[in-house]
The first five atom37 places (N, CA, C, CB, O) and aatype in JSON, in Angstrom:
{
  "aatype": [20, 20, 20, 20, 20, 20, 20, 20, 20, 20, 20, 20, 20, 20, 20, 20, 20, 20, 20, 20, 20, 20, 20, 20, 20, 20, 20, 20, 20, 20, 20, 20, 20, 20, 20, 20, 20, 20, 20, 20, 20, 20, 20, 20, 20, 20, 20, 20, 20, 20, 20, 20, 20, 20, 20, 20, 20, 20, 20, 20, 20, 20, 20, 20, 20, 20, 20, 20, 20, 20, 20, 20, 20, 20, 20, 20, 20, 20, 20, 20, 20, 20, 20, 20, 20, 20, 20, 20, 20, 20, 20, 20, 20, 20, 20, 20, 20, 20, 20, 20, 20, 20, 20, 20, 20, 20, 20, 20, 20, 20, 20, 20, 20, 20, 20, 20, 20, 20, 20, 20, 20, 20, 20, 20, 20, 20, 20, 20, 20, 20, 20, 20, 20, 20, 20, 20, 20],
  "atom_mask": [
    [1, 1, 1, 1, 1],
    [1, 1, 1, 1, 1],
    [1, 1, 1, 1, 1],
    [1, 1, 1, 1, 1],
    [1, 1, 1, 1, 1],
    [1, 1, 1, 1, 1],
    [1, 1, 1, 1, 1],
    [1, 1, 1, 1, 1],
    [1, 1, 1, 1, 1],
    [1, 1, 1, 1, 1],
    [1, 1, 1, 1, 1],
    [1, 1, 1, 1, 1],
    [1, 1, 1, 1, 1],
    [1, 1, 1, 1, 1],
    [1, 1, 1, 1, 1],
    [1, 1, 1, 1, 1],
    [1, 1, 1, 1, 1],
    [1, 1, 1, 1, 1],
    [1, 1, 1, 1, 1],
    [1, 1, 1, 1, 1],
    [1, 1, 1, 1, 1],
    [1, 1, 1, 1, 1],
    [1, 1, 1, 1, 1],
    [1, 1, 1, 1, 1],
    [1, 1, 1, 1, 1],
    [1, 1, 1, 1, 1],
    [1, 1, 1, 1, 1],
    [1, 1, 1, 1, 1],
    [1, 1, 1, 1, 1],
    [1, 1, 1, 1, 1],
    [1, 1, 1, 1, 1],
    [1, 1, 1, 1, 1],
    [1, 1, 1, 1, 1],
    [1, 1, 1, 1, 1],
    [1, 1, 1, 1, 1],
    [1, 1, 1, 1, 1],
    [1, 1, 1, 1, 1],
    [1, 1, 1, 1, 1],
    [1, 1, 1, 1, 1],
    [1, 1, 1, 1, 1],
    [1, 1, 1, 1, 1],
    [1, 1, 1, 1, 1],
    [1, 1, 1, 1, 1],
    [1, 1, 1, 1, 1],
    [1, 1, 1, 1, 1],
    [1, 1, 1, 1, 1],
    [1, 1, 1, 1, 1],
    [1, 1, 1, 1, 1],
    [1, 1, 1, 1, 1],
    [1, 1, 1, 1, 1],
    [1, 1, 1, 1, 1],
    [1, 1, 1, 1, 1],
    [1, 1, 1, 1, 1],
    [1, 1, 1, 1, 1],
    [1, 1, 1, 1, 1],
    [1, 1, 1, 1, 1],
    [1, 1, 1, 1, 1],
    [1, 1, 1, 1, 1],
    [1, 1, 1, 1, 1],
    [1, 1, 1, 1, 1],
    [1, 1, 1, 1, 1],
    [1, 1, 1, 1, 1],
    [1, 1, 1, 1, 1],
    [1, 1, 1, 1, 1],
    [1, 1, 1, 1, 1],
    [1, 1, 1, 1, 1],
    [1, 1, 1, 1, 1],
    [1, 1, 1, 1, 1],
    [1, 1, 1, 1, 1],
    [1, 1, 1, 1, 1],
    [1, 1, 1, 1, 1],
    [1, 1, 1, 1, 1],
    [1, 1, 1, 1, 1],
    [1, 1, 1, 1, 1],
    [1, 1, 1, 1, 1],
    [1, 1, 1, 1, 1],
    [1, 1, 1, 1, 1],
    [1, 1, 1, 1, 1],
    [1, 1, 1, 1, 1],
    [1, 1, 1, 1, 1],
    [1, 1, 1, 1, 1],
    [1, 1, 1, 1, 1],
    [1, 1, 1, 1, 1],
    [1, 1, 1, 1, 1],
    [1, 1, 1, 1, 1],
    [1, 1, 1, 1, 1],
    [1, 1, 1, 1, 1],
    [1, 1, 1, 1, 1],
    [1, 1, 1, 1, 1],
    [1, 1, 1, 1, 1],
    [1, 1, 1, 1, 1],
    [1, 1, 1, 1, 1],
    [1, 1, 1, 1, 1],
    [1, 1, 1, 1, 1],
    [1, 1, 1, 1, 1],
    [1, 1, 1, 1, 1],
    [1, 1, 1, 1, 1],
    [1, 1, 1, 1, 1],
    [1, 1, 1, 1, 1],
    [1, 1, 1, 1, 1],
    [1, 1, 1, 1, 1],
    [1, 1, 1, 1, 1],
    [1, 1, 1, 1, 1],
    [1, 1, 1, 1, 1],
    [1, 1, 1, 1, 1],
    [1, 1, 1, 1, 1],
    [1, 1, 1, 1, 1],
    [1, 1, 1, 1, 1],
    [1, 1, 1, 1, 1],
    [1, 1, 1, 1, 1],
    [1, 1, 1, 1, 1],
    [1, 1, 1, 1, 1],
    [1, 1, 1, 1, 1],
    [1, 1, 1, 1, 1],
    [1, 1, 1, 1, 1],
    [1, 1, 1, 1, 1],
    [1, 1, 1, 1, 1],
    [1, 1, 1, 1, 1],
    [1, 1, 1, 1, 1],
    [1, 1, 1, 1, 1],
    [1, 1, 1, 1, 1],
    [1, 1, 1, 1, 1],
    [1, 1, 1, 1, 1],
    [1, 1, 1, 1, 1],
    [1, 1, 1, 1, 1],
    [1, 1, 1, 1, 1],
    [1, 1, 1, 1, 1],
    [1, 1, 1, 1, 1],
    [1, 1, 1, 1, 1],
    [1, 1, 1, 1, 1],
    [1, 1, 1, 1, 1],
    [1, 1, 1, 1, 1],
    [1, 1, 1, 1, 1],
    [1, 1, 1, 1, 1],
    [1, 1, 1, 1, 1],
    [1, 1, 1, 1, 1],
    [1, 1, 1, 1, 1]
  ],
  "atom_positions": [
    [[97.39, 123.59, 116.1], [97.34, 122.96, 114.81], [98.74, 122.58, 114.4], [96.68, 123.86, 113.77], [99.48, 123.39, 113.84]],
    [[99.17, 121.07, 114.75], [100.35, 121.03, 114.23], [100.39, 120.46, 112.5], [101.14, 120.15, 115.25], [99.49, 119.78, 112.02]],
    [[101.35, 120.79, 111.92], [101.76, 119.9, 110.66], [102.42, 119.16, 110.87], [102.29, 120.34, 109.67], [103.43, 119.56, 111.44]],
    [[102.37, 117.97, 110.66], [102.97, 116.46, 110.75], [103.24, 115.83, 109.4], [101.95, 115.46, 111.51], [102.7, 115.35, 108.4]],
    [[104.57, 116.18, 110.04], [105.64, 115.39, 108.39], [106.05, 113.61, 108.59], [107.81, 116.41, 108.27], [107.2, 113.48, 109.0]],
    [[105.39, 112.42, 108.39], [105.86, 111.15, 108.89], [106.72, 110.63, 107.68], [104.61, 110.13, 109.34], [106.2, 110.37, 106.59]],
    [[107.95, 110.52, 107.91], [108.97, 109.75, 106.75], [109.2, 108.56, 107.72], [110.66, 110.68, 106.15], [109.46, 108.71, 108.91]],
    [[109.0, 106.68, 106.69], [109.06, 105.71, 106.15], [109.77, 105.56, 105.17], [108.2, 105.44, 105.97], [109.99, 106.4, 104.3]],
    [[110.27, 104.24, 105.26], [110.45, 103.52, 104.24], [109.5, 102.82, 103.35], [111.11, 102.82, 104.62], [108.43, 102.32, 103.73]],
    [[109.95, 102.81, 102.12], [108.91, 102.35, 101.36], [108.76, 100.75, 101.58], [109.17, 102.75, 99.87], [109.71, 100.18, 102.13]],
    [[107.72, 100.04, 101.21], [107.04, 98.6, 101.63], [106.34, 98.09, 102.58], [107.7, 97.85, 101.73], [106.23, 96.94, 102.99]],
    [[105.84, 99.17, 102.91], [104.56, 98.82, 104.35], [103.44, 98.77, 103.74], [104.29, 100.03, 105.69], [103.22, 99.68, 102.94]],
    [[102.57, 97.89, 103.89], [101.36, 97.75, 103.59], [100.5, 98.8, 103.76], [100.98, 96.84, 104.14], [100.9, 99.6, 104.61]],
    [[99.42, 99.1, 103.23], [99.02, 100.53, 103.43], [97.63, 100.59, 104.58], [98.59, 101.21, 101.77], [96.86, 101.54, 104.75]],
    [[97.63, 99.26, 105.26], [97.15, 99.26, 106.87], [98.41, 99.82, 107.53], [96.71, 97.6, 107.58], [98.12, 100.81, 108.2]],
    [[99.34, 99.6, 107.56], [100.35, 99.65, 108.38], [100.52, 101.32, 108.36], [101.62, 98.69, 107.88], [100.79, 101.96, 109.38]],
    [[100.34, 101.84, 107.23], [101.09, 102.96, 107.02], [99.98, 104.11, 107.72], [101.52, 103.15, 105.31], [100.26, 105.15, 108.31]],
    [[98.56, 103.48, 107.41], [97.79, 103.81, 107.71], [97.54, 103.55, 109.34], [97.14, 103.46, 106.83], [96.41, 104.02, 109.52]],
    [[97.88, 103.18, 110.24], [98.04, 102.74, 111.51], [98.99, 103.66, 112.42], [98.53, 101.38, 111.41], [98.77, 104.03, 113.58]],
    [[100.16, 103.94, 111.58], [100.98, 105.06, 111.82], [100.8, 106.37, 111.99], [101.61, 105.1, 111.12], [101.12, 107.18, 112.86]],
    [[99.96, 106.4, 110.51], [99.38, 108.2, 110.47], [97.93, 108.06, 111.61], [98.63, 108.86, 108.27], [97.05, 108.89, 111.84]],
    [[98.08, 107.06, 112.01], [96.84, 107.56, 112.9], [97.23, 107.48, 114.45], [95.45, 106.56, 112.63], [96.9, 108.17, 115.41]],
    [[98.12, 106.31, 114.29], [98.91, 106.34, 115.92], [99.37, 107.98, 116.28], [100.67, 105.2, 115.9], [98.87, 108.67, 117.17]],
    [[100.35, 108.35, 115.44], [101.0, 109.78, 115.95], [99.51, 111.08, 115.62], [102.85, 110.2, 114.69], [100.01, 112.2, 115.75]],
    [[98.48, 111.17, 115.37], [97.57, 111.38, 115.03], [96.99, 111.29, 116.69], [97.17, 110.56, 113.82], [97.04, 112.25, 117.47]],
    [[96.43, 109.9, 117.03], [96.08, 110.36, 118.2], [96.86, 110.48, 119.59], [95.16, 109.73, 118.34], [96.39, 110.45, 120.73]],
    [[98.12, 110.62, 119.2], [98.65, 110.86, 120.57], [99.36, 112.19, 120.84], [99.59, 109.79, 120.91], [100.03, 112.47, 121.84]],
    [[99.03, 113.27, 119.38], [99.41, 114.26, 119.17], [97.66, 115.13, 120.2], [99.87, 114.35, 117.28], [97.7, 116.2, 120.8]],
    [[96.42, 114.23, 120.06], [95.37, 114.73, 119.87], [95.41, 114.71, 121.66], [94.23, 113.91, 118.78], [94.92, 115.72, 122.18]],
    [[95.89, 113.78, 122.5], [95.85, 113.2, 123.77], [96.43, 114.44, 124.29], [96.59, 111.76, 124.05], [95.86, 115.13, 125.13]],
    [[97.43, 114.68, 123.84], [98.88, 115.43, 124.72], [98.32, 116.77, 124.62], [100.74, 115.34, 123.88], [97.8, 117.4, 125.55]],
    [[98.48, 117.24, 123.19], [98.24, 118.91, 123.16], [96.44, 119.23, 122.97], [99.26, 119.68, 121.54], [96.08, 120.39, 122.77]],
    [[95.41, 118.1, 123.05], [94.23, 118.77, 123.28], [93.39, 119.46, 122.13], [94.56, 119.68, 124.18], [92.39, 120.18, 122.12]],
    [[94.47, 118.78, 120.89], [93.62, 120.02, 119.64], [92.48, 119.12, 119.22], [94.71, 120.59, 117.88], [92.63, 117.95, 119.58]],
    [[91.72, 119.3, 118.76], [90.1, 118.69, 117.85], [90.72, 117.69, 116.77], [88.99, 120.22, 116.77], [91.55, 117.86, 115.88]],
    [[89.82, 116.37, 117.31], [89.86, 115.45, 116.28], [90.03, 115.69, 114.59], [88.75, 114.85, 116.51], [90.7, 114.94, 113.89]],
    [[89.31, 116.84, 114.1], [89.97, 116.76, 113.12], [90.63, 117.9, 112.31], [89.28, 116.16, 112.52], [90.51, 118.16, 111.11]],
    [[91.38, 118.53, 113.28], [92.38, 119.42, 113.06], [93.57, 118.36, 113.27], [92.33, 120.77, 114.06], [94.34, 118.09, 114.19]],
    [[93.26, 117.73, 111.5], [94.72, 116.87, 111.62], [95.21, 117.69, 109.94], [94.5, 114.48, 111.67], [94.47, 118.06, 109.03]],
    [[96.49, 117.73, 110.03], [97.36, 117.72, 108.93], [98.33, 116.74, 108.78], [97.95, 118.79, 108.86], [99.14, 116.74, 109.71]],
    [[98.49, 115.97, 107.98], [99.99, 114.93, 107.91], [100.0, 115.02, 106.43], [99.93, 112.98, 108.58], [99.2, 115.55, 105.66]],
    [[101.0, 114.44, 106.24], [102.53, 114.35, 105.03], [103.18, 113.36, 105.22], [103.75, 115.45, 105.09], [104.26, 113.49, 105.8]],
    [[102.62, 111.67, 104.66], [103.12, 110.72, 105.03], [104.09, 110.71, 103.71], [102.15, 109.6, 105.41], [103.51, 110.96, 102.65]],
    [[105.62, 110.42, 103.64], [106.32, 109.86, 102.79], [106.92, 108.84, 102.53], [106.83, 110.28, 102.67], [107.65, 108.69, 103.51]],
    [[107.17, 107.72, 101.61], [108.28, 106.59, 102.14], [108.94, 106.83, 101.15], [107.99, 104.99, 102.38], [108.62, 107.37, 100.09]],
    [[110.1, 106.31, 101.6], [111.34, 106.44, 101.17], [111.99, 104.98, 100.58], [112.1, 107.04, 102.34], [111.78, 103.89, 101.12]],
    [[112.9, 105.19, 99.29], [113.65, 103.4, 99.23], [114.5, 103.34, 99.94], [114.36, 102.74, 97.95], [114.68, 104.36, 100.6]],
    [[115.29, 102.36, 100.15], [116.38, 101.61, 100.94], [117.65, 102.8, 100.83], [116.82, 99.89, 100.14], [118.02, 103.34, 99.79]],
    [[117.87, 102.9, 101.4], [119.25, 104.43, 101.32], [119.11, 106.06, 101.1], [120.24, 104.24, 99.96], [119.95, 106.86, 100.71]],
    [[117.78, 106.24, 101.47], [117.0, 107.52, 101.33], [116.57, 108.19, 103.01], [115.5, 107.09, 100.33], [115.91, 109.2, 103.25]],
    [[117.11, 107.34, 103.87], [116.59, 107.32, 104.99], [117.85, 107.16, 105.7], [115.51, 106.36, 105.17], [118.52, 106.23, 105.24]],
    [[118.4, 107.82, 106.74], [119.97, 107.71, 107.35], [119.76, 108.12, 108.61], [121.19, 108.65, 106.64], [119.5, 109.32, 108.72]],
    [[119.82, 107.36, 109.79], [119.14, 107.57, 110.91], [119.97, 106.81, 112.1], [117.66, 107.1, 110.7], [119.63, 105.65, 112.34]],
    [[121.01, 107.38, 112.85], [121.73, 106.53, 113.08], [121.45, 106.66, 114.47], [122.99, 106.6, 112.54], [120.28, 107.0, 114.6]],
    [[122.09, 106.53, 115.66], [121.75, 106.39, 117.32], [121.77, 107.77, 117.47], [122.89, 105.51, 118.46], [120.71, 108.26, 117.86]],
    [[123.04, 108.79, 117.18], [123.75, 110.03, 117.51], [124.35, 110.19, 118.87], [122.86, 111.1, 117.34], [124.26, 111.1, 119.7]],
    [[124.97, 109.1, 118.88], [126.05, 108.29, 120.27], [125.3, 107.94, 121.08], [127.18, 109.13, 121.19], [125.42, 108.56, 122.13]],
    [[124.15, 106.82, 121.06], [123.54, 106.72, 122.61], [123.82, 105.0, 122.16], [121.46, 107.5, 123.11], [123.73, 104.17, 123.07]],
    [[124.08, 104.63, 121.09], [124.72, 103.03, 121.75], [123.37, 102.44, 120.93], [124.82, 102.66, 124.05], [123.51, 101.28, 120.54]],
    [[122.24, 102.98, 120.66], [121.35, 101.82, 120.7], [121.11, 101.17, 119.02], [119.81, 102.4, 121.46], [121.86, 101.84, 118.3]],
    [[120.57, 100.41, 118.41], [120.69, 100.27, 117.18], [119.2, 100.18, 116.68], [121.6, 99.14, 116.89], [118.31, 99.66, 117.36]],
    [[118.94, 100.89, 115.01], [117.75, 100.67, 114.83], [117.32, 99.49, 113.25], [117.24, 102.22, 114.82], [118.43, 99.39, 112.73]],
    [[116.92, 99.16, 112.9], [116.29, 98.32, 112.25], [116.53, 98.93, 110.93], [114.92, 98.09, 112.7], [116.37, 100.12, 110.65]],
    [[116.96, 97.89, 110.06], [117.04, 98.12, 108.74], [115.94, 99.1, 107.8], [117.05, 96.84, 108.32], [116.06, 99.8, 106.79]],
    [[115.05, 98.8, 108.53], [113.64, 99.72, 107.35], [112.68, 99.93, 108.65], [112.52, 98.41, 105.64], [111.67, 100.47, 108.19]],
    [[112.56, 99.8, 109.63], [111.36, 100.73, 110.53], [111.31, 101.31, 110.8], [110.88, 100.79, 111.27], [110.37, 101.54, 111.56]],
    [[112.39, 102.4, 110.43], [112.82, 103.79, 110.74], [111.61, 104.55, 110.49], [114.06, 104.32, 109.87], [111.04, 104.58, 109.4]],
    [[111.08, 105.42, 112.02], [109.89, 106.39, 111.39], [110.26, 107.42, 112.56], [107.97, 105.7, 111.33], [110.48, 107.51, 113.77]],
    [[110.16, 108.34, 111.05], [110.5, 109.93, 111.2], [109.56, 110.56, 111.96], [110.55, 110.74, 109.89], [108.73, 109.65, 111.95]],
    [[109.0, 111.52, 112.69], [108.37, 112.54, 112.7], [108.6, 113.64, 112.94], [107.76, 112.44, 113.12], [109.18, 113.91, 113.99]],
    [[108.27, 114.5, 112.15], [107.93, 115.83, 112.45], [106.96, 116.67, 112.54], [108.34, 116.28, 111.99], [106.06, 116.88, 111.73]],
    [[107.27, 117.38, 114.02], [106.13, 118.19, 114.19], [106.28, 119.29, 114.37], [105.42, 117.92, 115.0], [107.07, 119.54, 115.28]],
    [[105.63, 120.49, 113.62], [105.69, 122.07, 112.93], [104.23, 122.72, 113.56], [105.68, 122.05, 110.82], [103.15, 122.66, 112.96]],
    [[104.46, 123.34, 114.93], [103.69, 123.51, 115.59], [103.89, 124.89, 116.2], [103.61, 122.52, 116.26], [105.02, 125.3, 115.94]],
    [[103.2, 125.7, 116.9], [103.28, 127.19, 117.19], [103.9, 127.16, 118.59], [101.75, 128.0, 117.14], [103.71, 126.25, 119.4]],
    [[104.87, 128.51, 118.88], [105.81, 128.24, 120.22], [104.56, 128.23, 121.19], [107.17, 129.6, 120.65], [103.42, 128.36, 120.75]],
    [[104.85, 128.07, 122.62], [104.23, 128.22, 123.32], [104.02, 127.03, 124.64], [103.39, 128.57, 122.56], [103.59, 127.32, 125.76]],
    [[104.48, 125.55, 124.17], [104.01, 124.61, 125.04], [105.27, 124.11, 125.59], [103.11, 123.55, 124.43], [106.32, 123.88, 124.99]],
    [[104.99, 124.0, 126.83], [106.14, 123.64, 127.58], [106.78, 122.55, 127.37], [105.92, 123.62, 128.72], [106.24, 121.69, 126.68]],
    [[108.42, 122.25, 128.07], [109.04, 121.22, 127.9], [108.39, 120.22, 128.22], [110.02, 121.23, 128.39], [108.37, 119.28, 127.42]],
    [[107.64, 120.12, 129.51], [106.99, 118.96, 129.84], [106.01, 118.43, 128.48], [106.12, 119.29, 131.22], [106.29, 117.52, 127.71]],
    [[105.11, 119.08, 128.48], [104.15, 118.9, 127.37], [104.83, 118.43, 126.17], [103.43, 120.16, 127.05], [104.39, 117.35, 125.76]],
    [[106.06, 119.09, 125.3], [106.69, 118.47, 124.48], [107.35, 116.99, 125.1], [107.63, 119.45, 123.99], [107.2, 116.17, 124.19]],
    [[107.75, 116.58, 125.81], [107.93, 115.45, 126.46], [106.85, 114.52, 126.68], [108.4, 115.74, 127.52], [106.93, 113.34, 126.34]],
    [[105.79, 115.07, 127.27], [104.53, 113.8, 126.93], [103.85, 113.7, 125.17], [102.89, 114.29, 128.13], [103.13, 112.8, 124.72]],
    [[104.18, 114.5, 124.71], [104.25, 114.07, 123.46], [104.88, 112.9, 122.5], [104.56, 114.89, 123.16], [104.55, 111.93, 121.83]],
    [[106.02, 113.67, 122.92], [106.99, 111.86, 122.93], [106.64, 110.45, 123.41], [108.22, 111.87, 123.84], [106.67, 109.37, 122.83]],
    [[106.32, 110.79, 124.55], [106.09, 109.49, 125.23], [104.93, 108.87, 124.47], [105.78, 109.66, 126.82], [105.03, 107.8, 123.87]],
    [[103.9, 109.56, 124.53], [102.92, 109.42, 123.46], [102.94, 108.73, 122.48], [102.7, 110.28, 122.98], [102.35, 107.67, 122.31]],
    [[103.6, 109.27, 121.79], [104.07, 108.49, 120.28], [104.35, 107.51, 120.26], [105.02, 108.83, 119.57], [103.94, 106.57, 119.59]],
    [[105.63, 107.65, 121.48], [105.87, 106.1, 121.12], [105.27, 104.98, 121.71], [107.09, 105.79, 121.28], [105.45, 103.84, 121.27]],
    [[104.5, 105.27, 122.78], [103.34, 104.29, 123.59], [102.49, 103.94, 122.24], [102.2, 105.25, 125.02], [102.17, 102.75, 122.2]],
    [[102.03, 104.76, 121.08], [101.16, 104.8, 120.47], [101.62, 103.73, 119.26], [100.83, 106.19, 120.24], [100.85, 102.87, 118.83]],
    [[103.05, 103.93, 118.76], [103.66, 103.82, 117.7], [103.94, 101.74, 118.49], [105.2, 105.33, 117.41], [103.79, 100.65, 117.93]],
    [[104.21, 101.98, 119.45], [104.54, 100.63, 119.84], [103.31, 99.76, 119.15], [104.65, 100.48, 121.58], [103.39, 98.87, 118.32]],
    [[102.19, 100.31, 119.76], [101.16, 99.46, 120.04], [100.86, 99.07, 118.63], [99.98, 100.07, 120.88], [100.0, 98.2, 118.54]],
    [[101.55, 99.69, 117.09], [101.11, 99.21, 116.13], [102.22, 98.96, 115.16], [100.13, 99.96, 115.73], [102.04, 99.11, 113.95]],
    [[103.76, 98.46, 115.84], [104.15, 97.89, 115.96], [105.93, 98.81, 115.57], [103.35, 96.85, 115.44], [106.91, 98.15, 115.21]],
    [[105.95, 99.58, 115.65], [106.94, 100.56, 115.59], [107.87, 100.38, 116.72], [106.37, 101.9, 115.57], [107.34, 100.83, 117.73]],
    [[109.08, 99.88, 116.95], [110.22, 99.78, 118.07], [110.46, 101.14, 118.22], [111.63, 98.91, 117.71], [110.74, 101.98, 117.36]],
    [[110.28, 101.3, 119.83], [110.94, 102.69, 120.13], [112.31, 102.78, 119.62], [110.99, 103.0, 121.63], [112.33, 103.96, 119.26]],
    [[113.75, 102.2, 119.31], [114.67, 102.49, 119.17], [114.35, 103.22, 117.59], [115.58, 101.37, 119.49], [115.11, 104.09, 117.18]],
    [[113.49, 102.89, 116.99], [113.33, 103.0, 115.45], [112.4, 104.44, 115.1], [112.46, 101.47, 114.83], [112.24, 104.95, 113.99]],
    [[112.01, 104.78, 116.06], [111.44, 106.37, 116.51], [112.63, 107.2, 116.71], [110.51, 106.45, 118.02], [113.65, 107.02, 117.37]],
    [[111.95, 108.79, 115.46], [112.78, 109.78, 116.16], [111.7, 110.69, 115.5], [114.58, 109.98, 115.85], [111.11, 110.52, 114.43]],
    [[111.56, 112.11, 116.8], [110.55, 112.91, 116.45], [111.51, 114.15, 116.35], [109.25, 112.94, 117.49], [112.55, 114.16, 116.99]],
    [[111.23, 114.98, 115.71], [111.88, 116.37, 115.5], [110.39, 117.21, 116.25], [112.35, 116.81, 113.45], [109.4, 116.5, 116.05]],
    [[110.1, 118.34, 116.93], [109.43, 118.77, 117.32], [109.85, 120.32, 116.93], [109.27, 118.23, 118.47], [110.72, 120.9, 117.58]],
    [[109.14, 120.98, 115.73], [109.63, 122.3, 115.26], [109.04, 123.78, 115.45], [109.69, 122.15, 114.02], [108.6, 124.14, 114.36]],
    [[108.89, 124.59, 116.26], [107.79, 125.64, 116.74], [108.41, 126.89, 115.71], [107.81, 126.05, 118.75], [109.5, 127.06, 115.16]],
    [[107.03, 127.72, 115.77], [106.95, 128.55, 114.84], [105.83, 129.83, 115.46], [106.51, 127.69, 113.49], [105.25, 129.61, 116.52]],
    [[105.64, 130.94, 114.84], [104.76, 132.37, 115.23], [103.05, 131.9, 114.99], [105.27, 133.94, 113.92], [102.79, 130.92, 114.29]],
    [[102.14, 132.56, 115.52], [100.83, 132.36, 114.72], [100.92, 132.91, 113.1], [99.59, 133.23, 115.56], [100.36, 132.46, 112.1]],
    [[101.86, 134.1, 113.26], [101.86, 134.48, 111.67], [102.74, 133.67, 110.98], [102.29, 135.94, 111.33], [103.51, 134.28, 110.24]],
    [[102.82, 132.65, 111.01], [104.06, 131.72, 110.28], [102.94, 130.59, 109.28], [105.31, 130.61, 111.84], [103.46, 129.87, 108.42]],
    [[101.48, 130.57, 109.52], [100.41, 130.01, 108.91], [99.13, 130.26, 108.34], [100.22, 129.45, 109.44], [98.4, 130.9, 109.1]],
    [[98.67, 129.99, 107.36], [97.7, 130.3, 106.21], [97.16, 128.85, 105.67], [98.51, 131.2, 104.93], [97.67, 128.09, 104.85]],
    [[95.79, 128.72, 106.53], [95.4, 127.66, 106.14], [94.29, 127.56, 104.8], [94.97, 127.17, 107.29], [93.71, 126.59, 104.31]],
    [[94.29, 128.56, 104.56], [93.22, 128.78, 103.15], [93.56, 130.68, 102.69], [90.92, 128.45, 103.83], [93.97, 131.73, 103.2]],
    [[93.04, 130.12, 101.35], [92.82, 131.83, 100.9], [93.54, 133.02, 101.1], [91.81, 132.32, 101.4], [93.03, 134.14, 101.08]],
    [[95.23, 132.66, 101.37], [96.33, 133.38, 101.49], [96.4, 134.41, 102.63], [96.51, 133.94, 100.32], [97.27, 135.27, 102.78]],
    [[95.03, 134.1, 103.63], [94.69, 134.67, 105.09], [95.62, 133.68, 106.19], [92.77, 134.52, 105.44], [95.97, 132.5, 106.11]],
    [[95.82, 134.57, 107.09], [96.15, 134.09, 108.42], [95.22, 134.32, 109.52], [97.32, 134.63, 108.79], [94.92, 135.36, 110.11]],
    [[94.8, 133.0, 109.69], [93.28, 133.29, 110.41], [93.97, 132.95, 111.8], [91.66, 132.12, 109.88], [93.23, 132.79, 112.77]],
    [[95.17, 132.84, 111.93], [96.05, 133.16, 113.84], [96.09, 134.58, 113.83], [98.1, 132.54, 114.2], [95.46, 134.95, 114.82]],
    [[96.38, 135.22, 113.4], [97.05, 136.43, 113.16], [95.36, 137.36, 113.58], [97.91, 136.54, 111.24], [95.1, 138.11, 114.52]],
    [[94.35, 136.79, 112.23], [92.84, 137.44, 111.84], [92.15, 137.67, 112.94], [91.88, 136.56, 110.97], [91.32, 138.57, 113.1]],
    [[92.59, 136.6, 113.98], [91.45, 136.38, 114.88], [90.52, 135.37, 114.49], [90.72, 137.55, 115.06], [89.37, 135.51, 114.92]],
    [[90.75, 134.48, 113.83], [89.82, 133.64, 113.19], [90.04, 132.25, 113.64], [89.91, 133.76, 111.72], [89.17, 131.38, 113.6]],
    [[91.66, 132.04, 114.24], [91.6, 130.36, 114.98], [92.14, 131.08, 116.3], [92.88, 128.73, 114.19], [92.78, 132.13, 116.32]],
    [[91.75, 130.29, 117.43], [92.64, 130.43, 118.82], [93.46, 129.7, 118.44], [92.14, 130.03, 120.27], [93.51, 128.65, 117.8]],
    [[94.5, 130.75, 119.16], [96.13, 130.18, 119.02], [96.44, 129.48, 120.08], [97.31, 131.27, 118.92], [96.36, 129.94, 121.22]],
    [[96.89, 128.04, 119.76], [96.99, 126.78, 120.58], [98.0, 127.1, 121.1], [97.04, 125.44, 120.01], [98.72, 127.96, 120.59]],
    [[98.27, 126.57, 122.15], [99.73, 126.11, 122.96], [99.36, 126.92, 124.08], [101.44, 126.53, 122.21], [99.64, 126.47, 125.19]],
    [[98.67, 128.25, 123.97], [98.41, 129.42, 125.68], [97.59, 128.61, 126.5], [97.32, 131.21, 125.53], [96.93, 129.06, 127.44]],
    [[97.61, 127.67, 126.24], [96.34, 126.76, 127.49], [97.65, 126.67, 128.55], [95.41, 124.54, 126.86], [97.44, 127.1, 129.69]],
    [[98.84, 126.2, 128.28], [99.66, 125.62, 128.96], [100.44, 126.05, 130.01], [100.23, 125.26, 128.31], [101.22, 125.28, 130.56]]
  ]
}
């Protein structure tokens, strides 16, 4: 069960924005295998200078406003590879609805089963109440 934080800029049409939260949506669903709708996201946009996103020395340049963030807040456990087809993912996904890979950057953030409480101040990782994702791998 990951949490998915997507920061934008503000002025995308809300197909577009909506195209996004669903691109990284299903290529989160492809890679790590969790159930269609064990989705969480946190779409934000941002105005013009709220958003600072620069190469971090690799030379390449990104676009005035297509800058899209992600983050993903997910439980330790899945390998480098797997975090790597994740990526790829995204941005195969993010292309196709019209997102430039240079204009992609994913943060990928792991955490305990006891680090989540999806209702009723229980930890149903912890309870025995969800299988804890990522041990497939």
């Amino acid at each position: 069960m990951p949490l998915i934080r997507i920061d934008i800029f503000r002025g995308r049409d809300e197909r577009s924005v909506q195209a996004i939260a669903d691109a990284v949506h299903k290529g989160v669903v492809e890679v790590l295998k969790i159930p269609e709708r064990d989705r969480f996201q946190v779409v934000t946009q941002h105005d013009p200078g709220e958003i600072i996103a620069l190469d971090a020395g690799l030379g390449f340049e990104r676009s005035v406003t297509g800058v899209v963030i992600v983050q993903i807040f997910t439980q330790v456990g899945r390998s480098t590879d797997t975090k790597q087809q994740v990526y790829r993912a995204l941005a195969r996904r993010l292309g196709a609805v019209g997102v430039s890979g240079n204009d992609l950057f994913i943060s990928y953030i792991e955490n305990s089963a006891a680090d989540w409480s999806f209702a009723e101040g229980r930890a149903q990782y912890v309870e025995g109440l969800l299988p804890v994702p990522g041990r497939h791998d």
